[in-house]
N, C-alpha and C positions, 0 to 999 in steps of 0.2 A: 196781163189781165186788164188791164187800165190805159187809156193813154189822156191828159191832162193837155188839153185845149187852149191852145194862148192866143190873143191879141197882140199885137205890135208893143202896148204899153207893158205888156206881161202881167196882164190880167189873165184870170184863167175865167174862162167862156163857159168851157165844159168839159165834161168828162167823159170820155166815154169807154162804153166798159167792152170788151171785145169779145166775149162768150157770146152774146146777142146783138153788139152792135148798139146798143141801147144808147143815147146819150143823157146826160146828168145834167142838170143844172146845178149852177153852186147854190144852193139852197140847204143853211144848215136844216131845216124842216123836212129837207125830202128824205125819205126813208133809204134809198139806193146811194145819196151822197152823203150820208152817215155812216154806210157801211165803206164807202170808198175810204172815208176818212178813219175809220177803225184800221182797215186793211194799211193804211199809211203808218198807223201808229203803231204797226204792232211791225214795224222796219222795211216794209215795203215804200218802192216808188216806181208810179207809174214815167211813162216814157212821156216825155214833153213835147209837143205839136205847135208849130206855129202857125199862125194859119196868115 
């Protein structure tokens, strides 16, 4: 459902959600990377991207 966007340092970039294709910002503010992070808590993990 998700694939979590990394940088070389293994920062995560972004998220992006795959129903839509949408990407995320890691912004605890943004309302769609609150729910990514609900969806993580609740034992899910998206797939990791390096970019």
């Amino acid at each position: 459902m998700y694939k979590r966007l990394i940088d070389a340092d293994n920062n995560t970039v972004a998220i992006r959600r795959e129903v839509d294709d949408a990407f995320i910002p890691p912004d605890p503010e943004n309302v769609d990377f609150r729910a990514f992070e609900q969806w993580v808590a609740e034992g899910n993990q998206p797939e990791v991207v390096s970019l």
